[in-house]
FINU-552955 format. One record per atom (N, C-alpha, C): residue number from 0; residue in one letter; atom name; x, y, z. Coordinates in steps of 0.001 Angstrom, whole numbers. Layout:
// residues N
 lumro kemar rose    east   north      up
   NUM     a   CA       X       Y       Z
...
This chain:
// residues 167
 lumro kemar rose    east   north      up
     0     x    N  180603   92355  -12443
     0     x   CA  181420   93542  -12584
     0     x    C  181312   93995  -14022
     1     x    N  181822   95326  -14211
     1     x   CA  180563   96049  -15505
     1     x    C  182438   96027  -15952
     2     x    N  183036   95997  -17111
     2     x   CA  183924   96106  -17401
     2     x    C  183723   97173  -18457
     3     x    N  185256   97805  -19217
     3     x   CA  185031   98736  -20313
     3     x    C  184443   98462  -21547
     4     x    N  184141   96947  -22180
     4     x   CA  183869   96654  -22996
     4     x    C  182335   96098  -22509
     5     x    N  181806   96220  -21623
     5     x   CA  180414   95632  -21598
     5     x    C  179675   97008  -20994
     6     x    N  178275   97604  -21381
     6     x   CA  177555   98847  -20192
     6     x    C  177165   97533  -18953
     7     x    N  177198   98581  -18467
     7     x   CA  176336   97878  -17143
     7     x    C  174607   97584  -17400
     8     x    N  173665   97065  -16948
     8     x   CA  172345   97152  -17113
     8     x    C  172223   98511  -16421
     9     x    N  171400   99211  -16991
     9     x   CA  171207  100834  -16516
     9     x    C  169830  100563  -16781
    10     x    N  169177   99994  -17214
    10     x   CA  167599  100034  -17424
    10     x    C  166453  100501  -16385
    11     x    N  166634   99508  -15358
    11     x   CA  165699  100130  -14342
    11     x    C  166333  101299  -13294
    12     x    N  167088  102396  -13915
    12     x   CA  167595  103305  -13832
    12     x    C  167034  104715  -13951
    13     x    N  166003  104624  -14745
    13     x   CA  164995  105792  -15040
    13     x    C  164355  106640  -13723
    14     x    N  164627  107771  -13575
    14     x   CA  164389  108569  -12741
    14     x    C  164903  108886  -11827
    15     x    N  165566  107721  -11644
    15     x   CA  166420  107611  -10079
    15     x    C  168292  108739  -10695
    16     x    N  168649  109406   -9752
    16     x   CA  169343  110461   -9839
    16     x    C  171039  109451   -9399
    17     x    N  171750  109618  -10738
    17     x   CA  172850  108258  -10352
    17     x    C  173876  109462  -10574
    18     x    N  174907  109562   -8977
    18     x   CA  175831  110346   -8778
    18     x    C  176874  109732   -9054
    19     x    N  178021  109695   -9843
    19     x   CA  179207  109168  -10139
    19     x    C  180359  109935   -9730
    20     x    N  180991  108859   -8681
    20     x   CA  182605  109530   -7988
    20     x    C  183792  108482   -8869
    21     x    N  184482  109309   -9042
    21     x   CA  185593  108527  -10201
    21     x    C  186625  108220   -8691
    22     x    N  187038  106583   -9085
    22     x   CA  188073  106093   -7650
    22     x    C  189360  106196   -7812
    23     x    N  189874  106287   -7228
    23     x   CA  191293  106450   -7246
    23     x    C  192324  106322   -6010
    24     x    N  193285  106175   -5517
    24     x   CA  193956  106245   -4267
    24     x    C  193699  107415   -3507
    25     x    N  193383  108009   -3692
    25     x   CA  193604  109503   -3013
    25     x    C  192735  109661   -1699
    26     x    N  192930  109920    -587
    26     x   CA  191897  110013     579
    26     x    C  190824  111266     235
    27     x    N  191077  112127    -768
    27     x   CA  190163  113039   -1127
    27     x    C  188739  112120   -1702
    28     x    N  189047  111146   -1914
    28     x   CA  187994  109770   -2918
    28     x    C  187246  109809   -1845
    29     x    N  187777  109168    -943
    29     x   CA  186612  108665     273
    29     x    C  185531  110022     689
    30     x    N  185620  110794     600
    30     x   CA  185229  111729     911
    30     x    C  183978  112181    -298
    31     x    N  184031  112294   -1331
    31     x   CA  183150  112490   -2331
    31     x    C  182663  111576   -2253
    32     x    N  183263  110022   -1933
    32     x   CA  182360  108836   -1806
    32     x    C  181229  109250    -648
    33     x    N  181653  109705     454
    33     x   CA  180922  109934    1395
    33     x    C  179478  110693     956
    34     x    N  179934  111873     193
    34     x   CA  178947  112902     430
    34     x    C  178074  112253   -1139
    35     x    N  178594  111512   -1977
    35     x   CA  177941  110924   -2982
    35     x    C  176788  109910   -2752
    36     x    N  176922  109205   -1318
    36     x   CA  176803  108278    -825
    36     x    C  175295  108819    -280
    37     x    N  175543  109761     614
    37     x   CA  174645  110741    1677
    37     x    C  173588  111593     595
    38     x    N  174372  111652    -640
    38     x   CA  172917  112608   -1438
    38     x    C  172313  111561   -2435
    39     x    N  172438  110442   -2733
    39     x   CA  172037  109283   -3454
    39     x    C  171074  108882   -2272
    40     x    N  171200  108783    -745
    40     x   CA  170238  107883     152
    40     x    C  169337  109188     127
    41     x    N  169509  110397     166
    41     x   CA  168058  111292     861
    41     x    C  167612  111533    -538
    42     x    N  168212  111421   -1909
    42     x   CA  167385  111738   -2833
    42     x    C  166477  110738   -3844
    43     x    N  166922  109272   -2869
    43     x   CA  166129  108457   -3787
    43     x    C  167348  108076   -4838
    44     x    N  168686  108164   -4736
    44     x   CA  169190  107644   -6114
    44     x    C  169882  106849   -5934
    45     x    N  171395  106707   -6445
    45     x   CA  172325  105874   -6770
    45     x    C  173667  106139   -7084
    46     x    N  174429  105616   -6658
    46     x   CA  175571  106127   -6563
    46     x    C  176997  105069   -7714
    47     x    N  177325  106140   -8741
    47     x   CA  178409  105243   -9637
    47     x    C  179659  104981   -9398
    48     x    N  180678  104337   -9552
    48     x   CA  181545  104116   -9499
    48     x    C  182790  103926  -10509
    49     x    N  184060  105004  -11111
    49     x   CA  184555  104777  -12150
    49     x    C  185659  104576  -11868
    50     x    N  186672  103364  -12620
    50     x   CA  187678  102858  -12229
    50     x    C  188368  103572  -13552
    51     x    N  189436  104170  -13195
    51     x   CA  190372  103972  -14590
    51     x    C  191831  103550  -14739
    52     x    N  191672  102460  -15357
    52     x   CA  193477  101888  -15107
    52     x    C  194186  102182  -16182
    53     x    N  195190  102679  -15809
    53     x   CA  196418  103169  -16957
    53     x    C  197001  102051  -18214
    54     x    N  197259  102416  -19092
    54     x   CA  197151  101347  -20070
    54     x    C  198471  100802  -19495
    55     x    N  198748   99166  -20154
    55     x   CA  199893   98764  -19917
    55     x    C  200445   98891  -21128
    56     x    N  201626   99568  -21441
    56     x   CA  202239   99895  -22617
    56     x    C  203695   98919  -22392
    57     x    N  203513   97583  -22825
    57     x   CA  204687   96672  -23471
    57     x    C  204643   96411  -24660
    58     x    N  204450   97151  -25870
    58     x   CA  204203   96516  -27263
    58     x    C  204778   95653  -27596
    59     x    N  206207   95969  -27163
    59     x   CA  206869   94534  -27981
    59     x    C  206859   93018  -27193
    60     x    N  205918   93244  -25897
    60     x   CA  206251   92225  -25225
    60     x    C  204469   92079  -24513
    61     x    N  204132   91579  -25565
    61     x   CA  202322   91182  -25433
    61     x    C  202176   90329  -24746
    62     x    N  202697   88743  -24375
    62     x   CA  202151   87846  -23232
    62     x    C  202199   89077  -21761
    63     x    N  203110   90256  -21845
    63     x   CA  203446   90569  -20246
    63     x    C  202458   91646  -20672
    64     x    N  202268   92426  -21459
    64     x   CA  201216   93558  -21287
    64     x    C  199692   92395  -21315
    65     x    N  199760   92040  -21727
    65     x   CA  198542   90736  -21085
    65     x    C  197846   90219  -19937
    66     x    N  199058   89932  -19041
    66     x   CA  199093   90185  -18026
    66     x    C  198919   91041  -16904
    67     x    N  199803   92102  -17159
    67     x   CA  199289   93481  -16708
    67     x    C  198421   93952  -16837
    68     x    N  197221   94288  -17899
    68     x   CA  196388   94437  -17700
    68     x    C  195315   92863  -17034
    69     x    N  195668   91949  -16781
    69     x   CA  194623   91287  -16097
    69     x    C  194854   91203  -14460
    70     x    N  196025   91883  -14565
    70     x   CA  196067   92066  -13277
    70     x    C  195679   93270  -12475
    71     x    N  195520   94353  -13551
    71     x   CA  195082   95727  -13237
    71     x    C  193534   95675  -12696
    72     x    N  193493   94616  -13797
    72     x   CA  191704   94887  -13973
    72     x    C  190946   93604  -12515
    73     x    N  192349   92769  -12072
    73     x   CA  191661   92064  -11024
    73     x    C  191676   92807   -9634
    74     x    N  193122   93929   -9837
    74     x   CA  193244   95134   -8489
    74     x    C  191683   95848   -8607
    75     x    N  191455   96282   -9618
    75     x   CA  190391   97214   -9972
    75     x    C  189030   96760   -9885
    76     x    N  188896   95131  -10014
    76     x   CA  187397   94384   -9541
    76     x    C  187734   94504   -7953
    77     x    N  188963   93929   -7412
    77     x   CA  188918   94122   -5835
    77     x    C  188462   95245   -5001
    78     x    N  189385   96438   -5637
    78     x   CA  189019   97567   -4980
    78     x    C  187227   98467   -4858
    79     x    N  186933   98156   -6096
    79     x   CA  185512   98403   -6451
    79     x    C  184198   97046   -5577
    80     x    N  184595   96718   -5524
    80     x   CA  184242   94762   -4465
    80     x    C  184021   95863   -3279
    81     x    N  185275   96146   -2542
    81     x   CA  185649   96769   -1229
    81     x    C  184994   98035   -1177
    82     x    N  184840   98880   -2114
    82     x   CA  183997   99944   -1396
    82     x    C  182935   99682   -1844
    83     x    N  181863   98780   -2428
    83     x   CA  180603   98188   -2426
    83     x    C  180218   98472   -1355
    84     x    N  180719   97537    -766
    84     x   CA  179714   97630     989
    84     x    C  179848   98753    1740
    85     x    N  181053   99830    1602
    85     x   CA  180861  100851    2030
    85     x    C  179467  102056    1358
    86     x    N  179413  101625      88
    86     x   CA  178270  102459   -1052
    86     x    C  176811  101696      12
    87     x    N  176776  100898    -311
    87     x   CA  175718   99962     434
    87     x    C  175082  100371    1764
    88     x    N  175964  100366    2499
    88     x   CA  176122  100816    4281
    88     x    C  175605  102473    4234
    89     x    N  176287  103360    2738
    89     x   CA  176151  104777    3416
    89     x    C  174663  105141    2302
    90     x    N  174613  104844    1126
    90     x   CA  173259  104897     414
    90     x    C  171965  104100     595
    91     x    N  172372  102735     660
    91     x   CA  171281  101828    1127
    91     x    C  170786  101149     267
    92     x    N  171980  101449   -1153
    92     x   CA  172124  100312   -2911
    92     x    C  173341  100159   -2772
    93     x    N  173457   98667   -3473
    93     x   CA  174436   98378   -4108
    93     x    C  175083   99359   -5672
    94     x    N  175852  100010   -6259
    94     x   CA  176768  100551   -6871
    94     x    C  176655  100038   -7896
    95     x    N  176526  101290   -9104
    95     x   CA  177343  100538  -10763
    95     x    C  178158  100724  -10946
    96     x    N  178891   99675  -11433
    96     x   CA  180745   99777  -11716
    96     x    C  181111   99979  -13233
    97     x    N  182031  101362  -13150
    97     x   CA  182476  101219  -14419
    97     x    C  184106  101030  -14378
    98     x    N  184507  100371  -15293
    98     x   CA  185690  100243  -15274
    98     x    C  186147  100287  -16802
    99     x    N  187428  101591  -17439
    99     x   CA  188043  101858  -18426
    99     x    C  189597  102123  -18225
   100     x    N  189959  102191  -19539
   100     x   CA  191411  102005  -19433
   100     x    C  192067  103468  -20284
   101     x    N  192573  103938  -19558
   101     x   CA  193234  104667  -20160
   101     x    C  193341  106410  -19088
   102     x    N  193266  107490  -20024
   102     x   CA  193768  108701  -19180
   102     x    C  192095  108632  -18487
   103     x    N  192484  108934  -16906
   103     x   CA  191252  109350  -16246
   103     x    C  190308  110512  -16830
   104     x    N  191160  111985  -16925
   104     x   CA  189684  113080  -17489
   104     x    C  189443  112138  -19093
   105     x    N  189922  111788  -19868
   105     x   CA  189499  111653  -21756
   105     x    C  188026  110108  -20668
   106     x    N  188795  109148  -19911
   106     x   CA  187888  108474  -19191
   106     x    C  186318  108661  -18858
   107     x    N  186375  110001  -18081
   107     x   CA  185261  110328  -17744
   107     x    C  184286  111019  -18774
   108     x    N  184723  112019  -19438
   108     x   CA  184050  112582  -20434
   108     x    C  183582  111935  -21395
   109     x    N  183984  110606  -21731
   109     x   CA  184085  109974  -22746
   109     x    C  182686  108888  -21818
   110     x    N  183006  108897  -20642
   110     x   CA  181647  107535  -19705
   110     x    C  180208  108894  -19683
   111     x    N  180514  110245  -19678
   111     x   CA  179553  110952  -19695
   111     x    C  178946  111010  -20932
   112     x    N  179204  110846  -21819
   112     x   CA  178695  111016  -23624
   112     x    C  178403  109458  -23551
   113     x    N  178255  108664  -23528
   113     x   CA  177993  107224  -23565
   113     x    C  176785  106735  -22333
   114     x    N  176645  107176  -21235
   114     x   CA  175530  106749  -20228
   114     x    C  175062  107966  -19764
   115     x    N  173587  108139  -20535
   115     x   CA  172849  108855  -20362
   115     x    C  172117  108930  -18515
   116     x    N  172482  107846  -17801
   116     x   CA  171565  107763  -17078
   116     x    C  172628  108438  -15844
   117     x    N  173781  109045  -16167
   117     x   CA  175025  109380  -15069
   117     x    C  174041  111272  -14541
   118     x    N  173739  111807  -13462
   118     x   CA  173227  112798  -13426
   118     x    C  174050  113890  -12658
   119     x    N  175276  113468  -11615
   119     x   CA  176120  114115  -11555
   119     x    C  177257  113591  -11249
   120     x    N  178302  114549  -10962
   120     x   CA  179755  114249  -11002
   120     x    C  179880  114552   -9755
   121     x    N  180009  113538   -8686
   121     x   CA  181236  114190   -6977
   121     x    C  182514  113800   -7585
   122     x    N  183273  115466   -7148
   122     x   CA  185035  114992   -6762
   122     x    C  185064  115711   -5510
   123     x    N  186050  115002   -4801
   123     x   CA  186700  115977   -3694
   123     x    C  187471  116660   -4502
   124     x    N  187981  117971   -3658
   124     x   CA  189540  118913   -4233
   124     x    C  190449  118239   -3001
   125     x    N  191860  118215   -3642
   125     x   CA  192991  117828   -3064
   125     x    C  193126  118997   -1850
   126     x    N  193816  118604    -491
   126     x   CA  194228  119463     274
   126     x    C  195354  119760     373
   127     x    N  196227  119322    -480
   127     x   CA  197848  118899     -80
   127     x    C  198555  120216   -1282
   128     x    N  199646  120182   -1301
   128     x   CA  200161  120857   -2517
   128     x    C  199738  121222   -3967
   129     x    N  199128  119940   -4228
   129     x   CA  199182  119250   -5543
   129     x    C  197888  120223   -6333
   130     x    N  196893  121150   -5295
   130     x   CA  195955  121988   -5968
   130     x    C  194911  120994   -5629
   131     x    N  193968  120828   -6319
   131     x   CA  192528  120442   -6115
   131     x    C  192848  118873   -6877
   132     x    N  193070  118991   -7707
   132     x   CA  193420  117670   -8382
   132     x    C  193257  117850   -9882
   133     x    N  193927  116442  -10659
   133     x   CA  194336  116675  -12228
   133     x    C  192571  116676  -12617
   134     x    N  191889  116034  -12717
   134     x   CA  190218  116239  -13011
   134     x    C  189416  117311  -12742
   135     x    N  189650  117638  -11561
   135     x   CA  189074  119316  -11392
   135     x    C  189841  120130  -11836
   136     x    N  190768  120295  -12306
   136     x   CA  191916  121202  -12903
   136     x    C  191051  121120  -14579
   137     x    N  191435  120555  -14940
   137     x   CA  190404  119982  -16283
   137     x    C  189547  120545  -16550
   138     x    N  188864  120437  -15595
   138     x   CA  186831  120502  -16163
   138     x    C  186662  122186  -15835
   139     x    N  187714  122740  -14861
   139     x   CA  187590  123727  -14641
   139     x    C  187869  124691  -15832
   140     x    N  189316  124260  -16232
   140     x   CA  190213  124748  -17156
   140     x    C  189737  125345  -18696
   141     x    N  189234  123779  -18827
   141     x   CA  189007  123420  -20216
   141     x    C  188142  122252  -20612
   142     x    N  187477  121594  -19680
   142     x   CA  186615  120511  -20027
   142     x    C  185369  120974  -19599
   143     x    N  185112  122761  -18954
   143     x   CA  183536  122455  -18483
   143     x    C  182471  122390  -19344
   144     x    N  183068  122669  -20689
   144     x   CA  182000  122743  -22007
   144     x    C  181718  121548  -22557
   145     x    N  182501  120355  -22502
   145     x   CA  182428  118738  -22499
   145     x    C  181406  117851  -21990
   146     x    N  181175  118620  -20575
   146     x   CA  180671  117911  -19513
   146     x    C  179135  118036  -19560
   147     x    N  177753  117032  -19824
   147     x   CA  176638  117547  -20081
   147     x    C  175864  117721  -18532
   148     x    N  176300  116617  -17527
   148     x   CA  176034  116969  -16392
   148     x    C  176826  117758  -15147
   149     x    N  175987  118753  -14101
   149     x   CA  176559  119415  -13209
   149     x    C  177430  118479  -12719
   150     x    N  178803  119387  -11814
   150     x   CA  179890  118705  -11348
   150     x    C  179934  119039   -9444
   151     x    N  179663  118122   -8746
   151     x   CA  180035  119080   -7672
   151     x    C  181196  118583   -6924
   152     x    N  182020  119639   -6561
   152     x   CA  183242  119390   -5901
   152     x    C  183127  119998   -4323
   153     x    N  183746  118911   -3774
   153     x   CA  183421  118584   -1999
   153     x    C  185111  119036   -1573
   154     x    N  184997  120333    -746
   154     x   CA  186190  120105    -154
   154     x    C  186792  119000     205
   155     x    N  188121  118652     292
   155     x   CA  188493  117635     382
   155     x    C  188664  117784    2141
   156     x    N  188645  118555    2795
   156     x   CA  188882  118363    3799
   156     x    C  187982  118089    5138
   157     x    N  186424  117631    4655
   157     x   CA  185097  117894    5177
   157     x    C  185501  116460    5849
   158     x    N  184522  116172    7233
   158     x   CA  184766  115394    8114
   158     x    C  183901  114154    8142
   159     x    N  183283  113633    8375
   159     x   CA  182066  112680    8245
   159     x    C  180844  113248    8664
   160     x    N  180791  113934   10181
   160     x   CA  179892  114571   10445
   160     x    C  179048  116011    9530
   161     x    N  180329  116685    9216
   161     x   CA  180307  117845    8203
   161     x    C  179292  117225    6691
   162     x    N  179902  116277    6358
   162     x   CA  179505  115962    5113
   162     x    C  177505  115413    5769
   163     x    N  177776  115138    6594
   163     x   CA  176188  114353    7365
   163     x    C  175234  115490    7448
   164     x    N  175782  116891    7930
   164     x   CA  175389  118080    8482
   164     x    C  174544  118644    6896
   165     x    N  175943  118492    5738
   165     x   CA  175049  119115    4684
   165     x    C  174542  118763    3524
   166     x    N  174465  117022    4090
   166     x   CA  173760  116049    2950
   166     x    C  172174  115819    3593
């Protein structure tokens, strides 16, 4: 597991087209996973994976923010573990894992200026109230000048077949 303080090996990475979906709870995830998944197998590439866990802020109480984050970061090896084999099953590679700590968009922009070998961005958009989501709100807003690679955003509401139809 590629943690925030180590890169992953990206070496034999050259050429091959590595799509990165940032994870999160949201059922809009599975869905960019999907279609991230579906354009990594027909194009020959690879599909990334970015974890970002919220800092644990106990300053005055360091054995427990200690903790908390090793427990964040063992939720965050699990969950990334678990959709492996789904990356696997729908691309036909195993996944690079990134995992950082702190605000998700400063997260991503910050994993895009650092790994040259990332070539695009899947998000789903939210279907619910909440708008498309806090990351596409962002990049739209005010981060699209940040960003060195294209972003593509997958309705969030596309089906399995749908996403099959136009991958």
């Amino acid at each position: 597991m590629n943690g925030s303080d180590e890169a992953p090996d990206t070496k034999d990475l050259s050429g091959e087209r590595v799509f990165l979906v940032v994870v999160d709870e949201s059922e809009e995830m599975k869905i960019a996973l999907h279609f991230a998944c579906r354009r990594a197998r027909n194009t020959g590439g690879r599909v990334a994976l970015l974890y970002v866990q919220e800092r644990a802020d106990f300053q005055h109480w360091m054995a427990v923010e200690a903790i908390m984050r090793e427990e964040q970061r063992e939720a965050a090896e699990e969950l990334l573990q678990d959709l492996s084999s789904e990356v696997h099953e729908w691309s036909g590679k195993m996944p690079i894992f990134f995992i950082r700590e702190g605000d998700r968009r400063e997260a991503l922009i910050k994993l895009l200026d650092e790994e040259p070998t990332i070539s695009i961005v899947v998000l789903a958009a939210g279907i619910g109230r909440g708008g498309p989501g806090p990351i596409i709100e962002h990049i739209v807003s005010k981060g699209v000048g940040q960003i060195r690679v294209p972003v593509t955003i997958v309705p969030g509401s596309l089906g399995d077949d749908e996403i099959i139809a136009i991958t």
